[in-house]
C-alpha positions, 0 to 999 in steps of 0.5 A: 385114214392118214390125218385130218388134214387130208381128210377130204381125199380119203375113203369113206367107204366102210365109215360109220356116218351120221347125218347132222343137218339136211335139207330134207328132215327126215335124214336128220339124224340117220345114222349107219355104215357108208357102203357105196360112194357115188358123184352125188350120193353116199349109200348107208346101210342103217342098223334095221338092214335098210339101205338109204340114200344120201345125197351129199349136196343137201347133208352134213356128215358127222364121220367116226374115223376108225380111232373112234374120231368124229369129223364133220363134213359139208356135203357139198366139199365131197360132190366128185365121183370118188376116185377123182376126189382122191387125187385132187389138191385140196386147199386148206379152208381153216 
């Protein structure tokens, strides 16, 4: 990851993720590595080996950065397939 800045045009392919609000309940609180990325949903392996669902639209990502950093997220500034995302200028919203 280069700085937090750029943070919505990284990989998060191999992050550490944990779901901090969602619509849907259950995902509260799940927590596990991203192992795929797609245009509306992010594929995390939990800590039991079960593979699950995200879909970015609905989530807020708390994401630990290999520095051991935590960013949160809205799901809904990630919706793009991901090799799109990367090359997009993104505005500074803070």
């Amino acid at each position: 990851m280069r700085n937090l800045s750029h943070i919505l045009q990284d990989e998060f392919i191999g992050l550490d993720v944990k779901v901090a609000k969602s619509t849907n309940p259950s995902c509260v609180g799940l927590r596990g590595k991203v192992i795929n990325e797609t245009r509306n949903t992010f594929r995390v392996l939990c800590k039991n080996n079960e593979e699950k669902v995200l879909i970015k639209e609905n989530c807020i990502f708390h994401f630990t950065l290999p520095d051991k950093t935590v960013v949160e997220v809205d799901g809904k500034s990630l919706i793009g397939r991901p090799e799109d995302r990367v090359k997009k200028i993104v505005r500074r919203r803070w």
